[in-house]
C-alpha positions in Angstrom: 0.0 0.0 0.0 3.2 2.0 0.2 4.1 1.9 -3.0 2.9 4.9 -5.7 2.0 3.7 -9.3 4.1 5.4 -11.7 3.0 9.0 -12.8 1.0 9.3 -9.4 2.3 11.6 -7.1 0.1 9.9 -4.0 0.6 6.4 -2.8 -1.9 3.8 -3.5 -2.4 4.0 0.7 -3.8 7.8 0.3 -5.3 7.0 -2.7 -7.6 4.2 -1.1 -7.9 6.6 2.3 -8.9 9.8 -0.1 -11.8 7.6 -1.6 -13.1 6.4 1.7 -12.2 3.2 1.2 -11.9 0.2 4.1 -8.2 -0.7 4.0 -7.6 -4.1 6.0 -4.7 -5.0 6.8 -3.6 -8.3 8.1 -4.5 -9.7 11.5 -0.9 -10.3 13.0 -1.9 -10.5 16.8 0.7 -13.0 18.1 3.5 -11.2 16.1 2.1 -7.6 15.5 5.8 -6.6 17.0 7.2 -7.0 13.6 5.8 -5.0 11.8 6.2 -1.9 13.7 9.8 -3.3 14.0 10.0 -3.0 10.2 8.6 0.3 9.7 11.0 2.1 13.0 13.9 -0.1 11.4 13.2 1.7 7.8 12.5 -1.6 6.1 14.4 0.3 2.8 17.7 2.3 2.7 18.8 4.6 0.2 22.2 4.0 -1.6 23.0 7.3 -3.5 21.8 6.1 -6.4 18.3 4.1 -5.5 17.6 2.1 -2.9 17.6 -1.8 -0.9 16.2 -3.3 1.8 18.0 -2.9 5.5 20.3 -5.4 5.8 22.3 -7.1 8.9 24.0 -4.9 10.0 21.1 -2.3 10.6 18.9 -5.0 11.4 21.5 -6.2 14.8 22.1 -2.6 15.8 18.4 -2.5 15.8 17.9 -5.3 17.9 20.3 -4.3 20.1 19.7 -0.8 20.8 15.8 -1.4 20.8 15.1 -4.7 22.5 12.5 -5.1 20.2 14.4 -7.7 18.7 15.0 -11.1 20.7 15.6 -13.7 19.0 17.1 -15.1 16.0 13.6 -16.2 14.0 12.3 -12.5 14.7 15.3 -11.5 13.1 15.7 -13.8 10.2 11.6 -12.4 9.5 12.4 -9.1 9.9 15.4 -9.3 7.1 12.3 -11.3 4.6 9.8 -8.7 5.8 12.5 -6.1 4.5 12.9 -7.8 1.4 9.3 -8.3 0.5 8.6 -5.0 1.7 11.0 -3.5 -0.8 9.7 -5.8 -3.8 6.2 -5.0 -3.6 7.1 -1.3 -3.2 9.1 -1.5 -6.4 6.7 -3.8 -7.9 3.9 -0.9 -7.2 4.6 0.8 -9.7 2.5 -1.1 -12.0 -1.4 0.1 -12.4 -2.5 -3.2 -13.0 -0.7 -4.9 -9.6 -3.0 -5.9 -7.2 -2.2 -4.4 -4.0 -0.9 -7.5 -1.2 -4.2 -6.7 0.9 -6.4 -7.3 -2.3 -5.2 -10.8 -2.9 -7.5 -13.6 -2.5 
């Protein structure tokens, strides 16, 4: 929902929110740490010249200097969550993707 279809200036998030519509996200109870983990962390870094997913070494400082972090499963997800988060952000970009929350 983060991701902005190419030659929109809004993302497809305040797109959906602008036009009133419900936007459900996924019901995460046990684990709904992560994904705030992610989004503090910056689940993408910029390079200079584009951008990739936090890696590592950001992910261990994270861990360490939060807390959030505890164990080596959480972090292993966080680094996919990262990844995926950064594909379907690039992947976005299409008008005809269908938006993660969408899919059946």
């Amino acid at each position: 929902m983060h991701s902005t279809i190419k030659g929109e200036k809004k993302s497809r998030l305040e797109m959906a929110q602008e036009d009133g519509q419900p936007v459900e996200l996924p019901d995460v109870v046990a684990f709904d740490h992560l994904p705030e983990a992610m989004m503090r962390l910056g689940p993408v870094k910029s390079t200079g010249m584009g951008e990739r997913p936090a890696d590592w070494p950001e992910i261990d400082a994270f861990a360490r200097a939060t807390g959030r972090i505890g164990s080596a499963w959480e972090a292993e997800t966080l680094f996919d969550m990262c990844r995926v988060y950064m594909s379907e952000r690039q992947d976005g970009g299409d008008p005809f993707r269908v938006a993660p929350v969408a899919r059946g």
